[in-house]
VOGU-3710 file (C-alpha; in Angstrom, 3 decimals, decimal comma):
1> xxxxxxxxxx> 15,103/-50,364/108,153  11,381/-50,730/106,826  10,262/-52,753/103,740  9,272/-49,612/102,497  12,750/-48,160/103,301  14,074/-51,168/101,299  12,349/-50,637/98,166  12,996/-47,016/98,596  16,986/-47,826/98,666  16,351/-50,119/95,382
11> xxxxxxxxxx> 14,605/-47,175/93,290  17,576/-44,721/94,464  20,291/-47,193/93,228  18,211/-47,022/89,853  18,122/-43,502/90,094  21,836/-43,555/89,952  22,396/-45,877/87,287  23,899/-48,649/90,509  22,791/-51,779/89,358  25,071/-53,637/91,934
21> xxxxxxxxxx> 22,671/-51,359/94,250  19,395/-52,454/92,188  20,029/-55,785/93,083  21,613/-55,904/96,513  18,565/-56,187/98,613  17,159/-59,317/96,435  16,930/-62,554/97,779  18,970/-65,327/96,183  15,726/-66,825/94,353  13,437/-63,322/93,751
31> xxxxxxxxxx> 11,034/-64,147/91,501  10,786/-61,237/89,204  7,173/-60,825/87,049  7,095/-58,499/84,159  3,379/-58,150/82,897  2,111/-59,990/79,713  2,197/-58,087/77,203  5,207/-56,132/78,009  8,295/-56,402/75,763  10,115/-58,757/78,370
41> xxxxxxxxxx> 6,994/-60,412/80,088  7,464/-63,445/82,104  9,102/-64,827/85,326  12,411/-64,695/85,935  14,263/-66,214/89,082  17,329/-65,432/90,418  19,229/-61,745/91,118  21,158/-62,690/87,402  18,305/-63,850/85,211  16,572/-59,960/85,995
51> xxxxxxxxxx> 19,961/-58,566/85,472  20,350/-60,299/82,328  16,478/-60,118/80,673  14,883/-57,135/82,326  17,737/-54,611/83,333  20,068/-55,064/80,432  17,865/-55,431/77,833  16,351/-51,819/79,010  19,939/-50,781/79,159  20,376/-52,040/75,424
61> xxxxxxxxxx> 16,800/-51,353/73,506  15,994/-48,128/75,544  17,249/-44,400/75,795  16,702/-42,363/78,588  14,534/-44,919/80,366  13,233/-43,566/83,545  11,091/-45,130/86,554  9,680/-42,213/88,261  8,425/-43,852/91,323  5,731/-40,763/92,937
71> xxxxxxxxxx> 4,944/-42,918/95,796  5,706/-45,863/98,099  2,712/-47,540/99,857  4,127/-49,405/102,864  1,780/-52,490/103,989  4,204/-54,575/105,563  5,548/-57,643/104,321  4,261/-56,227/100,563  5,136/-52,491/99,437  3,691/-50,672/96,084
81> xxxxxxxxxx> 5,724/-48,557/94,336  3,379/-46,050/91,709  4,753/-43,905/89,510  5,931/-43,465/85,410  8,137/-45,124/82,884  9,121/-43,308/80,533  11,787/-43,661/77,334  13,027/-43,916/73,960  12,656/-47,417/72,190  16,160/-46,971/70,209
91> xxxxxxxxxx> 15,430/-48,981/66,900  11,766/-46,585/65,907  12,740/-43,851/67,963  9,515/-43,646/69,297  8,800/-42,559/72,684  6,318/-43,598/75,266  5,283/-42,778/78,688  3,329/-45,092/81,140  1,701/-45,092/84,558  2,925/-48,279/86,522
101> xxxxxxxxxx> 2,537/-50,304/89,576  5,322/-52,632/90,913  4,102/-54,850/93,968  7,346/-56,126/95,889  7,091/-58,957/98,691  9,240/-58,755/101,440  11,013/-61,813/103,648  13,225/-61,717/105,997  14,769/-58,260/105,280  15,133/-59,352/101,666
111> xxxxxxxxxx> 12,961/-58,614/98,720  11,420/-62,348/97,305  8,798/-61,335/94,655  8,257/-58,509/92,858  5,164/-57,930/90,267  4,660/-55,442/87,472  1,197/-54,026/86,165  1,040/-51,087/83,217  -0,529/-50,462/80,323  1,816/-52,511/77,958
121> xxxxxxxxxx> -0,042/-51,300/74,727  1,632/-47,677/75,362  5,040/-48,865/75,864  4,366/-51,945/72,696  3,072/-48,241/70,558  7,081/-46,921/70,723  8,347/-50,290/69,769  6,337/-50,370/66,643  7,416/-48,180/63,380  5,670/-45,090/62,374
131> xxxxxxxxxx> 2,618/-45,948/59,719  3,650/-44,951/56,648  0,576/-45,221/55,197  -1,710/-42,100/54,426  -5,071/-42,212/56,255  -7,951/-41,354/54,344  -10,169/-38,992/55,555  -14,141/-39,768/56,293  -16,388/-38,143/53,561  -19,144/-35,963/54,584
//
């Protein structure tokens, strides 16, 4: 099996909702980089810690949260995933979608390092409440 092939089997396990899947092919000690600015930014190390602050917390906050992963780049010993998030922040309602990039590292037949880059302020927009104050028009 390919790195690629690897990563591949990891977004089909989140397609099916397998998180035993999701995390399978991680190594003991991934470290696991969510981009500043996004709702659970930081490093987190260990199979458990992404369990516990980055899958479960989308389990709990989100509805219908997708990764739509459109393509898999495979250089090696480092494979790109690009595609969309996409979901429902549960306590506004509001919903957002988001182009991404997730840069995994590869070791050994196990994934070590993964990285996340997207534009945070779209996905930060559905956790926010609605304005509910009236805009005033520019006069003429």
């Amino acid at each position: 099996m390919s790195n690629a092939d690897l990563i591949r089997d990891h977004y089909a396990a989140n397609d099916r909702g397998d998180l035993d899947g999701m995390l399978a092919p991680f190594a003991a000690d991934i470290e696991w980089t969510e981009a500043a600015g996004f709702p659970y930014a930081g490093t987190y190390i260990g199979r458990d810690a992404v369990a516990e602050n980055v899958f479960g917390r989308i389990q709990e906050e989100w509805d219908d949260y997708t990764v739509a992963i459109d393509e898999v780049v495979d250089g090696g010993d480092v494979v790109v995933g690009i595609g969309t998030y996409s979901g429902t922040y549960k306590r506004t309602g509001r919903f957002f979608a988001a182009r991404v990039a997730h840069v995994w590292r590869v070791a050994g037949g196990e994934i070590v390092a993964f990285e996340q880059f997207t534009d945070t302020e779209l996905v930060n927009r559905a956790l926010r409440a609605p304005s509910t104050s009236t805009e005033t028009q520019p006069s003429s």
